[in-house]
Each structure stands twice: as structure tokens, then as C-alpha cells.
C-alpha positions as CSV (number, residue, x, y, z in Angstrom):
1,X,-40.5,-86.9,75.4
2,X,-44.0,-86.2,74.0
3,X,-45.7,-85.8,70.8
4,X,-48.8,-84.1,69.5
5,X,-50.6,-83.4,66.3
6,X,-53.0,-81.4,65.1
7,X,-54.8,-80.4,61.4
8,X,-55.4,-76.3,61.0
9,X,-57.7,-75.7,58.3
10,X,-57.0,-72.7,56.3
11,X,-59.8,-70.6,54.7
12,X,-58.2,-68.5,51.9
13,X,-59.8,-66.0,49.4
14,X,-57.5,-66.3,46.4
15,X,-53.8,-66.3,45.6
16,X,-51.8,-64.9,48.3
17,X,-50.5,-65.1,52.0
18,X,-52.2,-66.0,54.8
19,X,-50.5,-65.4,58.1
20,X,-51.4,-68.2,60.4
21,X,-48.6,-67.6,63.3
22,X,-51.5,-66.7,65.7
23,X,-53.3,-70.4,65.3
24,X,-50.5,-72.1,65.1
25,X,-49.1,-70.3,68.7
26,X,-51.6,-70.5,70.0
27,X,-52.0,-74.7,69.6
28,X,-48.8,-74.9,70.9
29,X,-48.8,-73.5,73.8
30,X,-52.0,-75.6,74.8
31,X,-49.8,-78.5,74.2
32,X,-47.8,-77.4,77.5
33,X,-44.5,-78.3,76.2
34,X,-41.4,-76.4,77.0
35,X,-39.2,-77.0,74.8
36,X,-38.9,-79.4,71.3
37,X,-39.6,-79.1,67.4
38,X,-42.8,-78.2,65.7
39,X,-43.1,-79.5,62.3
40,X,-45.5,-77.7,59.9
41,X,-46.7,-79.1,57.2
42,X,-48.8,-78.5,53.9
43,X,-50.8,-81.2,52.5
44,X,-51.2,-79.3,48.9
45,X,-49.5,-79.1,45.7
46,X,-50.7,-75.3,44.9
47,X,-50.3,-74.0,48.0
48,X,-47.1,-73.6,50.3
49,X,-45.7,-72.6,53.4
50,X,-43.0,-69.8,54.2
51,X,-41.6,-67.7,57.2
52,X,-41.5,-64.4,56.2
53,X,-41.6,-60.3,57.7
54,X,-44.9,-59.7,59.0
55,X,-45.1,-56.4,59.5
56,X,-44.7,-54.6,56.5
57,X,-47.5,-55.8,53.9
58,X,-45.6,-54.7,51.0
59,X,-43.5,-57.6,51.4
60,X,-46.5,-59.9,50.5
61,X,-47.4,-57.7,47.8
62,X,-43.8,-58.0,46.1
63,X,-43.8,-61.8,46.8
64,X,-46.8,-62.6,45.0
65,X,-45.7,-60.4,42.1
66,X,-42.4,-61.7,42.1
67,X,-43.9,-65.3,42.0
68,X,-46.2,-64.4,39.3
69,X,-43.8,-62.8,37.0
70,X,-41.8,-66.4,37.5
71,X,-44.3,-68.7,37.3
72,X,-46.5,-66.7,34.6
73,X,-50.6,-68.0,33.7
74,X,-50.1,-67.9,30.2
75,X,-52.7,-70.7,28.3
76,X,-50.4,-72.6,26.1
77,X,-47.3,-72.5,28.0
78,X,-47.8,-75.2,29.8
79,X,-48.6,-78.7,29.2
80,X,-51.0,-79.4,32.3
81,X,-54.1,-77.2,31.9
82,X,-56.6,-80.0,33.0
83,X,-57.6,-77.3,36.1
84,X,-57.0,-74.4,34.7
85,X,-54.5,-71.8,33.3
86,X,-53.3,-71.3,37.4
87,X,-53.0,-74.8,38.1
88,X,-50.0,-75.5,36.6
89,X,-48.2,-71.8,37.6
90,X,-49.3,-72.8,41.5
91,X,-47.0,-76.4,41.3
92,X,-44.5,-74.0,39.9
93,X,-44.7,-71.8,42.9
94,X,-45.5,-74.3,45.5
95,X,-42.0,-76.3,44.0
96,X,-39.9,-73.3,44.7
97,X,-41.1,-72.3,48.1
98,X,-41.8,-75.3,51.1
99,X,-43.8,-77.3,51.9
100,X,-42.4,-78.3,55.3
101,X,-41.3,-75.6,58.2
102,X,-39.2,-76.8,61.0
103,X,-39.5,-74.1,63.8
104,X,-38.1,-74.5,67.4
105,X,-39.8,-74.5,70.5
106,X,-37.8,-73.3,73.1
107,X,-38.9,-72.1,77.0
108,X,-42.3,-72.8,75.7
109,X,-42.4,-70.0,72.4
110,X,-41.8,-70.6,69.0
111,X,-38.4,-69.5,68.1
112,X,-39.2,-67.0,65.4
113,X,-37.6,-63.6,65.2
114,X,-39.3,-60.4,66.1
115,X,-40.7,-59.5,62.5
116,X,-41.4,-63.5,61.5
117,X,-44.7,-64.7,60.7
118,X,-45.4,-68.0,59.1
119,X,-47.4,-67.7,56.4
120,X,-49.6,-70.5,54.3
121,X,-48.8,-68.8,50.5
122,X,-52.0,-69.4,48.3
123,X,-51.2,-69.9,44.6
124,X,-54.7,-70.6,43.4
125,X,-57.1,-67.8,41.9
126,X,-59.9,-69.1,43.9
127,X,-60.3,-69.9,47.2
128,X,-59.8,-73.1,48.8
129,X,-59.4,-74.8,52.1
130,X,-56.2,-76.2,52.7
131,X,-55.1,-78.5,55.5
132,X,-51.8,-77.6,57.5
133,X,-50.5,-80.1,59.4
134,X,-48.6,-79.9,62.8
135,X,-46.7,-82.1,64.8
136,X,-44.7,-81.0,68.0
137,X,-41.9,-83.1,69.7
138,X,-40.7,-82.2,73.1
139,X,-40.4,-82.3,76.7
């Protein structure tokens, strides 16, 4: 059994998905592992992580707006406005999507579906850099 890790750094230009399936695939199959678990991890409290259809971009478009009619920026609706009136709507988000992904590695590819990506979900206005953390088990 091995293990490896790694830290991706994410660029992102504002609220909203960033696939990062192709990083993240490709890291893994340097690791030269057949088969195992890859852990992926966010290390942020506005920002998330989710599996979803990559192939239609209207599906990231709904998301967000879905999210945003949820988790509205409305100043004075919330008590936490020390970072501003999207700080507090991003924990919202981030609290209701994951902040962990457990994906399988089996005959040395991720076990995702044909239409699966795995997106880092941006719930800040502006952009940031956000650290995504991976860890692969296997043999």
C-alpha cells in the first residue's frame, strides 16, 4: 500500500465553478498507482468542492443561481458582514455543498462517469486562490 499527497492551487476569477478534473487526473496518474482512493479536499470556508455534469454549461449557470437565490447577499441579513456582504452567503453555500470528495481509483482512472467533472465551486465575488488538497491510497 502507498500514499501520496499533493496541494493544487486554484486560480479563480469570481463566484463560480472551476472544473479541475484535468489537474487532478492528471496528478494521479503520475502517482503510478492502479488501484486505491483519492481524497480531495478543500481547505476554505467560501469555497467548495462538487462532482457534477461537465458538459453542458448551463448546468453551472443554474447551480450558481440556484445557490444565490438560497444563500441571498442581502446587507443586513446576516449577522457576519466583517468581509463583506458575500462572505457570509459563501459559508452558506460552502455548508451545503462539500468540502471533501472521495473518488475511486480503479485500473489506474478515476472512477467518475462519462459526463462527471469535479469542480472547485467559487462562492466569493472576487477572485482568490484556493488550495485543494489531495491524498491517494493504493496499490
Amino acid at each position: 500500500m502507498r500514499q501520496a499527497h499533493h496541494t493544487l492551487e486554484v486560480a479563480t476569477a469570481g463566484a463560480g465553478l472551476f472544473e479541475i478534473t484535468g489537474e487532478v487526473t492528471r496528478w494521479v496518474e503520475g502517482q503510478g498507482l492502479a488501484d486505491g482512493l483519492l481524497t480531495v479536499f478543500c481547505r476554505h470556508t467560501s469555497a467548495s468542492l462538487l462532482i457534477q455534469e461537465n458538459a453542458d454549461p448551463d448546468v453551472q449557470a443554474d447551480l450558481k443561481a440556484f445557490f444565490a437565490r438560497i444563500a441571498p447577499e442581502e446587507p443586513g441579513r446576516y449577522i457576519h458582514e466583517a468581509e463583506g456582504p458575500d462572505d457570509m452567503p459563501a459559508h452558506i453555500r460552502a455548508a451545503l455543498t462539500q468540502t471533501q470528495l472521495s473518488i475511486p481509483l480503479m485500473r489506474r482512472r478515476l472512477a467518475l462517469g462519462t459526463w462527471q467533472g469535479i469542480y472547485l465551486f467559487e462562492h466569493r465575488r472576487r477572485p482568490h486562490r484556493r488550495q485543494v488538497a489531495l491524498h491517494l491510497i493504493g496499490a
